[in-house]
DSSP file (Angstrom, degrees, kcal/mol; ACC not computed):
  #  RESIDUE AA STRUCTURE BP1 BP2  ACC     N-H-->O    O-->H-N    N-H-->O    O-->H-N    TCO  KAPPA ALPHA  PHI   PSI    X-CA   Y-CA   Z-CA
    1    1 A X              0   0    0      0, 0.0     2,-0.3     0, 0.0    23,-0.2   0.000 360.0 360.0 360.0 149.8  118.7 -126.3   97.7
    2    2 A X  E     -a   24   0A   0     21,-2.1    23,-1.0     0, 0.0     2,-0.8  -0.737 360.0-165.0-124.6  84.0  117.9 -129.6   99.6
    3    3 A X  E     +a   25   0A   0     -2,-0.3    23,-0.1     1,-0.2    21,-0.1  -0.517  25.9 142.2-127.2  98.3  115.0 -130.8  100.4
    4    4 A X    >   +     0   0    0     -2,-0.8     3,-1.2    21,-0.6    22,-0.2   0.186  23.5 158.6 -67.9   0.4  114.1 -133.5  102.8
    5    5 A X  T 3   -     0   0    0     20,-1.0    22,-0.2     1,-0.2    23,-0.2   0.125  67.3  -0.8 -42.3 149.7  111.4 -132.8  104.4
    6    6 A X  T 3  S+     0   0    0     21,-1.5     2,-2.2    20,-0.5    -1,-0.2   0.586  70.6 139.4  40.1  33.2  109.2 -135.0  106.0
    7    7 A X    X   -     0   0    0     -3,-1.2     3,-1.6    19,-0.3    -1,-0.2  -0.631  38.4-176.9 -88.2  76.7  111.7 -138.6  104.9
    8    8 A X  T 3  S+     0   0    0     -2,-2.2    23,-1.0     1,-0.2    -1,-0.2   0.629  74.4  68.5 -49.5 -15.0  110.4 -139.5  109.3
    9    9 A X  T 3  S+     0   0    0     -3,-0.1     2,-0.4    21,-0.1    -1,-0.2   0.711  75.8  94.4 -87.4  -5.6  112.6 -142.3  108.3
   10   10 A X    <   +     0   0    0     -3,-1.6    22,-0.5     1,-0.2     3,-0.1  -0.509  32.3 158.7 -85.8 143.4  115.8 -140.9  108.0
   11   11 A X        +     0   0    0     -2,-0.4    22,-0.5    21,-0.2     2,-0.2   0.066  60.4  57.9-148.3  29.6  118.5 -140.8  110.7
   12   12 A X        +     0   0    0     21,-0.1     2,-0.3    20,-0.1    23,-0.1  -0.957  52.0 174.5-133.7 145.2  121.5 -140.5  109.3
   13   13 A X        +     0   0    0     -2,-0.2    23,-2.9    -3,-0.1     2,-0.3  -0.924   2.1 176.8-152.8 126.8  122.8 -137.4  106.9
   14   14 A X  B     -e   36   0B   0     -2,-0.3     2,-0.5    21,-0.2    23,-0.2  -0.666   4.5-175.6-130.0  89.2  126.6 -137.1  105.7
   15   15 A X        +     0   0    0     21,-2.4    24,-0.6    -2,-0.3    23,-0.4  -0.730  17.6 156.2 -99.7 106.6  127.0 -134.2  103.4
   16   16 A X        +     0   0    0     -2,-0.5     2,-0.2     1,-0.2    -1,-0.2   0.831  69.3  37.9-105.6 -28.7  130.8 -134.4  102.2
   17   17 A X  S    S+     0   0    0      1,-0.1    -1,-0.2    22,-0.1     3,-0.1  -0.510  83.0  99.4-106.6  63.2  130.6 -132.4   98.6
   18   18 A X        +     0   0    0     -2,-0.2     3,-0.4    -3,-0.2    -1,-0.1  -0.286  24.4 152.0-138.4  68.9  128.3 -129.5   99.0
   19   19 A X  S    S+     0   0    0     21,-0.2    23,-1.0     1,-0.2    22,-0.5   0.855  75.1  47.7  11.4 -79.6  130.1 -126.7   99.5
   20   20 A X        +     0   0    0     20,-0.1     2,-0.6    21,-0.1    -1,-0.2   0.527  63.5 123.4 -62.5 -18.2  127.4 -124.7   97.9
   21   21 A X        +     0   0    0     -3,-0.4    21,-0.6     1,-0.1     3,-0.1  -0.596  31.0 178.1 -70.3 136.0  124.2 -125.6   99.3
   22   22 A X  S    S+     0   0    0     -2,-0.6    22,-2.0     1,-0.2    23,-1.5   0.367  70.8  32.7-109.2 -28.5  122.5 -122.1  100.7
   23   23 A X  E     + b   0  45A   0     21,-0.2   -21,-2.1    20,-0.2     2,-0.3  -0.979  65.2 170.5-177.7 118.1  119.2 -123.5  101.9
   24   24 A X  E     -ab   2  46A   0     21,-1.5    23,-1.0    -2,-0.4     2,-0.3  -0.927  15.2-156.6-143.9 154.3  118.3 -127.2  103.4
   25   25 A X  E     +ab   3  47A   0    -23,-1.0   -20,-1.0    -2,-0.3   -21,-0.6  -0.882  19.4 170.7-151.7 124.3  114.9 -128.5  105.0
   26   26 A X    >   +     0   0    0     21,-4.0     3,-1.9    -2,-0.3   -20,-0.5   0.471  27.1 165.6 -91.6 -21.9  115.1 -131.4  107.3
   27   27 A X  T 3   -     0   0    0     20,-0.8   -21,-1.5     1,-0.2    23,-0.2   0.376  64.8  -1.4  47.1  52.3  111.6 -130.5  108.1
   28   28 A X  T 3  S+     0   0    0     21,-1.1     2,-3.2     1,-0.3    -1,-0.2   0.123  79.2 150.4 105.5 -21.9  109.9 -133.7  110.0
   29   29 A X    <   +     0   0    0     -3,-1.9    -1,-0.3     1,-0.2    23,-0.3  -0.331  21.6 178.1 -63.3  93.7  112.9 -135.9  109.9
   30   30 A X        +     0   0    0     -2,-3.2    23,-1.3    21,-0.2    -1,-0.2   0.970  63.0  39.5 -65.9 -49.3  111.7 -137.2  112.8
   31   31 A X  S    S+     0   0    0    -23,-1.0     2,-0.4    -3,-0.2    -1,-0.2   0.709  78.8 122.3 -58.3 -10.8  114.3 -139.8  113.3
   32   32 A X        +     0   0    0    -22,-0.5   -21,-0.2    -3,-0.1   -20,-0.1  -0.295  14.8 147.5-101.4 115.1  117.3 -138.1  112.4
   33   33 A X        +     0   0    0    -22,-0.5     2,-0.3    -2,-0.4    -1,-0.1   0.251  55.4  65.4-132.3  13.5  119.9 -137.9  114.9
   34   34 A X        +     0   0    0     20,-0.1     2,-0.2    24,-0.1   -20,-0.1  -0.935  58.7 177.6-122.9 140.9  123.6 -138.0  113.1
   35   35 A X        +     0   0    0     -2,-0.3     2,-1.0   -23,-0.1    27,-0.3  -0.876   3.6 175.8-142.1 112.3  124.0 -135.0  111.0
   36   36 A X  B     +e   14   0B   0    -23,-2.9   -21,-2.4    -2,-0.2     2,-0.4  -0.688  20.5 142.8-119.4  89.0  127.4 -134.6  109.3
   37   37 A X        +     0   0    0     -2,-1.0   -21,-0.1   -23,-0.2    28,-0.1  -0.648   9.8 156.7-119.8  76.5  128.2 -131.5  106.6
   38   38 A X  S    S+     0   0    0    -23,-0.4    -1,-0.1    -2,-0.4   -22,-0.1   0.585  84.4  47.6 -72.1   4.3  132.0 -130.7  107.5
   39   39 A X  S    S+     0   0    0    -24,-0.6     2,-0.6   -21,-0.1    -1,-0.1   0.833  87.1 115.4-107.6 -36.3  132.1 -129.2  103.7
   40   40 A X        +     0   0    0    -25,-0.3     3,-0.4     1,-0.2   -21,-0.2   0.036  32.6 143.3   0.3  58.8  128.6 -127.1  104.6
   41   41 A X        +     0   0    0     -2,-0.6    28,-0.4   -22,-0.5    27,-0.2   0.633  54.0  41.6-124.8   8.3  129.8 -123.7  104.4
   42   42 A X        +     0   0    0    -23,-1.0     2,-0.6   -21,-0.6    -1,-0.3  -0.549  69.3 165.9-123.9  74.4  127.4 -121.1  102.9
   43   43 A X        +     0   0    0     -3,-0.4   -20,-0.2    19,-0.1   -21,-0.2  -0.805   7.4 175.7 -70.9 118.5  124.0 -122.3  104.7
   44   44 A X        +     0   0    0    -22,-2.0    28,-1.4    -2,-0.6    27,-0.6   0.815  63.0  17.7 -67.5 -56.4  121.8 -119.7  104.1
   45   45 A X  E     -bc  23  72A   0    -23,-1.5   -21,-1.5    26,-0.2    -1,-0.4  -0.918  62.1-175.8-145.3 127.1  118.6 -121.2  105.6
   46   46 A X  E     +bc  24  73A   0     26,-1.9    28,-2.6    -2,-0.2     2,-0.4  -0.915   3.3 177.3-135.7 121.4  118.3 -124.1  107.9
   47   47 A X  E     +b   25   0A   0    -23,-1.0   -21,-4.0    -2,-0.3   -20,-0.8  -0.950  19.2 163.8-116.0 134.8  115.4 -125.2  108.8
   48   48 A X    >   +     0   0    0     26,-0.5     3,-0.8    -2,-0.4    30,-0.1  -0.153  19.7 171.1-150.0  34.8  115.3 -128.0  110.8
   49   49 A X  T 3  S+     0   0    0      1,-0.3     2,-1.7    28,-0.1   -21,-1.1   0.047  76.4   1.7 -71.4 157.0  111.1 -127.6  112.1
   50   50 A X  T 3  S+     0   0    0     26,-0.6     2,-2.1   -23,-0.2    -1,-0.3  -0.040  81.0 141.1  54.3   0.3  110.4 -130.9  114.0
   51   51 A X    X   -     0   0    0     -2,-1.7     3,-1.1    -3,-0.8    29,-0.9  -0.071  30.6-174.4 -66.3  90.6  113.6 -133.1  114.1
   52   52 A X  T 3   +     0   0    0     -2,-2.1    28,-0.8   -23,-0.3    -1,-0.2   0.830  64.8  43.5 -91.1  -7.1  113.4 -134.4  117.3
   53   53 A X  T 3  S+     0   0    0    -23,-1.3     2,-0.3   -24,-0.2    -1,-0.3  -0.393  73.7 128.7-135.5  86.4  116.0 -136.1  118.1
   54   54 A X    <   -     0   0    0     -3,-1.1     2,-0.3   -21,-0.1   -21,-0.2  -0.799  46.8-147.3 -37.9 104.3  118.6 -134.1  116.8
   55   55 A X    >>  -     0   0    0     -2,-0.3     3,-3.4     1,-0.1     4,-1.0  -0.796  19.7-115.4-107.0 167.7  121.1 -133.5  119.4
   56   56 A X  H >> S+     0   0    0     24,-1.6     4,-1.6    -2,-0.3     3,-0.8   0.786 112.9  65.1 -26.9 -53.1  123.4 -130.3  120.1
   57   57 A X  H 34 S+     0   0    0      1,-0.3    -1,-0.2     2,-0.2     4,-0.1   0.346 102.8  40.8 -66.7 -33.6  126.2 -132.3  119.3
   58   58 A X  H <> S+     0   0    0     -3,-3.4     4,-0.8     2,-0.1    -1,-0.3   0.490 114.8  51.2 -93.8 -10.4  125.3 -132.9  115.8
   59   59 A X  H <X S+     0   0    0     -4,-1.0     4,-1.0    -3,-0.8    -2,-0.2   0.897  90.4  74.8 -89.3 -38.6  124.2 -129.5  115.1
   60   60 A X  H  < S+     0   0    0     -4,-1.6    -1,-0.2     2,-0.2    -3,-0.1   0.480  96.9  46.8  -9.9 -55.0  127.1 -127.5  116.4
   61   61 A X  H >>>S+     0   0    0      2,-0.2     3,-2.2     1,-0.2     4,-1.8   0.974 107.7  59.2 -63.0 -68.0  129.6 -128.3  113.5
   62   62 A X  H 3X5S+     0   0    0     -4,-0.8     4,-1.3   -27,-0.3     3,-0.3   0.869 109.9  38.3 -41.0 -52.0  127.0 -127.6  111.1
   63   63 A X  H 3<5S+     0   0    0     -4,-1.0    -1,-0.3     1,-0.2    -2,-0.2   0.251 114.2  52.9-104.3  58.0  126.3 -123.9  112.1
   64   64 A X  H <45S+     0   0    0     -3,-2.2     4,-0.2     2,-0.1    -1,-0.2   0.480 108.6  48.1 -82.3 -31.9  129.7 -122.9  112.8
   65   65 A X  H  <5S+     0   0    0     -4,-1.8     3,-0.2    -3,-0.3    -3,-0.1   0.713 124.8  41.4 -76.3 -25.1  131.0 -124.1  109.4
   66   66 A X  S  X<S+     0   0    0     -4,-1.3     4,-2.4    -5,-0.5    -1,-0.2   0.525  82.8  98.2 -90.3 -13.9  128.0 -122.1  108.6
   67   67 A X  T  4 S+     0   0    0      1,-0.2    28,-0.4     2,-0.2    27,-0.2   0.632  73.5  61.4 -87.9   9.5  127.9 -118.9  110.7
   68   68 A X  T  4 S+     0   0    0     -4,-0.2    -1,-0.2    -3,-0.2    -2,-0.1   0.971 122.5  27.6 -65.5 -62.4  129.4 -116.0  108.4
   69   69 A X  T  4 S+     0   0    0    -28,-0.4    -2,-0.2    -3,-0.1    -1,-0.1   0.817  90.3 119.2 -84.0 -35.5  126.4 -116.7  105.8
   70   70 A X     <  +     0   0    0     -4,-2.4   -26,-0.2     1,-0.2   -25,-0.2   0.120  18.9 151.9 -20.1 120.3  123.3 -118.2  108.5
   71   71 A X        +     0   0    0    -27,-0.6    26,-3.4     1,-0.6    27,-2.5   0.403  65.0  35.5-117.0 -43.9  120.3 -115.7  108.2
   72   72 A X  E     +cd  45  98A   0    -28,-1.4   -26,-1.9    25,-0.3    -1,-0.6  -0.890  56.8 169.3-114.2 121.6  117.4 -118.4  109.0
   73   73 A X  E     -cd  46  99A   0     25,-2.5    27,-1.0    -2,-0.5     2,-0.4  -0.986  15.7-161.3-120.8 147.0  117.5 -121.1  111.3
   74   74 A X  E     + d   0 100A   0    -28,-2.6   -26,-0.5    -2,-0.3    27,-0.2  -0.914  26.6 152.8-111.6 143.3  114.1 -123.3  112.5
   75   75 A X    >   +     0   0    0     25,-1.1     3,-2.3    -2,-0.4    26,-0.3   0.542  27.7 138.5-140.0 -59.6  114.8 -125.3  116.0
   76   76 A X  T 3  S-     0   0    0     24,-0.8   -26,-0.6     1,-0.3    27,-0.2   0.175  79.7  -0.9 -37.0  62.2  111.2 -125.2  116.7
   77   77 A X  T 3  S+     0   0    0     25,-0.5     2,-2.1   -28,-0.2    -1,-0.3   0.132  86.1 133.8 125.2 -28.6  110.6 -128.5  118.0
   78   78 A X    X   -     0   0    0     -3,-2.3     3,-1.8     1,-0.2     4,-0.3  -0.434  35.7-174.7 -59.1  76.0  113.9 -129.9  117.7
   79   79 A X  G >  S+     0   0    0     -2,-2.1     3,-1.6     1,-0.2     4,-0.2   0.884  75.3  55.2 -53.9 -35.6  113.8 -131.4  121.2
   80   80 A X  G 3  S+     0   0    0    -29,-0.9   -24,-1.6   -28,-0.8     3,-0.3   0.773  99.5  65.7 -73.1   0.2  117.4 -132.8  121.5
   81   81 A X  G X   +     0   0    0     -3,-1.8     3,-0.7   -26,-0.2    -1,-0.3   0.258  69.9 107.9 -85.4   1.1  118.6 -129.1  120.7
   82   82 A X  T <   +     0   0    0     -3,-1.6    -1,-0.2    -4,-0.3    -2,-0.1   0.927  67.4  69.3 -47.6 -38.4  116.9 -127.9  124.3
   83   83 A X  T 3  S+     0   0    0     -3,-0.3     2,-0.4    -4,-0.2    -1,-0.2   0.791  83.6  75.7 -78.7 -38.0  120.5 -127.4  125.7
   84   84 A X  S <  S-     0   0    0     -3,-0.7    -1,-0.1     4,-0.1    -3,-0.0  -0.586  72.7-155.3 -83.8 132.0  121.2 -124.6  123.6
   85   85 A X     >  -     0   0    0     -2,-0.4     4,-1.1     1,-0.1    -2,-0.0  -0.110  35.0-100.8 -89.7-153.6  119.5 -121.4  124.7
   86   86 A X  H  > S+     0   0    0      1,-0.3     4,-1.5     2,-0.2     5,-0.3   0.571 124.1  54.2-111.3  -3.7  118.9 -118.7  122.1
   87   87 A X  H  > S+     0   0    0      2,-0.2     4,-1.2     3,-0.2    -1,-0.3   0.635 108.4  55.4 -78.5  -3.8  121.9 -116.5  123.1
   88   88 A X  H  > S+     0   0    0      3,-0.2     4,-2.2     2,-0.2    -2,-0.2   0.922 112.5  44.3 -85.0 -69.4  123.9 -119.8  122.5
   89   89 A X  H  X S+     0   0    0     -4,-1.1     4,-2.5     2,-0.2    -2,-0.2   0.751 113.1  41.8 -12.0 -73.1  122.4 -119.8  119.3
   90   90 A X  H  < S+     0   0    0     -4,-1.5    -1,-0.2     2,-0.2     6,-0.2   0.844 112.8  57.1 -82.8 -47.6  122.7 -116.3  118.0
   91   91 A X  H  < S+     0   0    0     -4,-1.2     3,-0.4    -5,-0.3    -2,-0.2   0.985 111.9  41.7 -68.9 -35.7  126.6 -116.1  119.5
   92   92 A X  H  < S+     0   0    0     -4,-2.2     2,-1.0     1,-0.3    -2,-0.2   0.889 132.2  33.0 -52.4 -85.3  127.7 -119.6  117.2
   93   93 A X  S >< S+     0   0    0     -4,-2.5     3,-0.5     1,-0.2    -1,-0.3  -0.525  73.1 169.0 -94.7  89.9  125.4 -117.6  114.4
   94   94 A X  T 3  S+     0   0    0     -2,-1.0    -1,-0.2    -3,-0.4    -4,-0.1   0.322  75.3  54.0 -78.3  18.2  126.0 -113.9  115.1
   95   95 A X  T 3  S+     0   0    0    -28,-0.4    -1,-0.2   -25,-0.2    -2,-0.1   0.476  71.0 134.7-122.2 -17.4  124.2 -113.0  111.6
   96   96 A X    <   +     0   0    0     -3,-0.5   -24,-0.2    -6,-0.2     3,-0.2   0.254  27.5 177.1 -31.0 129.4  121.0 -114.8  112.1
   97   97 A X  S    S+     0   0    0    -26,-3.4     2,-0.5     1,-0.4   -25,-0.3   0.583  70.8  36.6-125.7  -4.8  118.2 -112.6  111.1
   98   98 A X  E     +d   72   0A   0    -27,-2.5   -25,-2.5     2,-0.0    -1,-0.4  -0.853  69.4 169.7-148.0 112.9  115.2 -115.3  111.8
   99   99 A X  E     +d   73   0A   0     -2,-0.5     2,-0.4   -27,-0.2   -25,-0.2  -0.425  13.1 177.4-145.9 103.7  115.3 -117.6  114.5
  100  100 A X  E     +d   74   0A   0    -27,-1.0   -25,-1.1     1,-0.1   -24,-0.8  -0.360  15.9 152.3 -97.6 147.1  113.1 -119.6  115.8
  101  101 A X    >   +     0   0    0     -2,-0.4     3,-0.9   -26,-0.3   -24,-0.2   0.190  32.5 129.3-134.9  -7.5  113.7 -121.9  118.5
  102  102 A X  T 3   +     0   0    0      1,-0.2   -25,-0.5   -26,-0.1   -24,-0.1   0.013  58.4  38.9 -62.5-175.8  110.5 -122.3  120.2
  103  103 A X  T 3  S+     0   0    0    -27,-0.2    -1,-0.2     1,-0.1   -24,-0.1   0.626  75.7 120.0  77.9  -5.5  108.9 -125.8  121.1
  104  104 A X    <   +     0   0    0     -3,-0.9   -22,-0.2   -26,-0.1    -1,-0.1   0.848  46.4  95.0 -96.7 -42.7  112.5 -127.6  122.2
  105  105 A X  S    S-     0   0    0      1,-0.1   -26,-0.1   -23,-0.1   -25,-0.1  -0.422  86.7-116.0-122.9 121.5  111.3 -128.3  125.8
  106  106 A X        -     0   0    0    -27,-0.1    -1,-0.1     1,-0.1    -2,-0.1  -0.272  18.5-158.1 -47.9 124.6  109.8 -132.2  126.1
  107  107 A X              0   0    0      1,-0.1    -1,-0.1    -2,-0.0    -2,-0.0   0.527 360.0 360.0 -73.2 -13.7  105.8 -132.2  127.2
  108  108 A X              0   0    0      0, 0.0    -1,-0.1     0, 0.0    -2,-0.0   0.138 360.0 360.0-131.0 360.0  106.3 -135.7  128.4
């Protein structure tokens, strides 16, 4: 397990030896807008509740590498993730059993 929640400063994450990690929260990272796990490959749970700018772009790798084992994902807020609808979602992670995705769309 990993847990980073609420570090609003961080904006970078480059995971190259954890294989193993099942179950990460970015939680709050508000800045954090590079995300790099090519070794990721049992994610369990990601939650990823407020990162807002996150883009698609970074996230993509992560749950593909991920999407035999992905049960839970959190988007919920993750504005730069808007582009991906929730069938976008659920076909990259066809195992998802909780995913929430609300919140993505800018007020502002």
């Amino acid at each position: 397990e990993l847990n980073t929640t609420g570090w609003r400063a961080l904006v970078e994450v480059y995971l190259c030896r954890c294989a193993k990690l099942r179950d990460w929260s970015l939680a709050q990272c508000k800045s954090l807008h590079v995300l790099c796990g090519p070794a990721v490959s049992h994610l369990v749970s990601l939650n990823a509740f407020g990162c807002r700018r996150l883009p698609s772009e970074a996230l993509l790798p992560l749950l593909r590498s991920s999407a035999p084992t992905l049960r839970r994902l959190d988007l919920n807020g993750a504005l730069g993730t808007a582009a991906l609808t929730e069938a976008d979602l659920r076909r990259a992670c066809p195992n998802l059993e909780a995913l929430d995705c609300r919140g993505r769309e800018s007020k502002y």
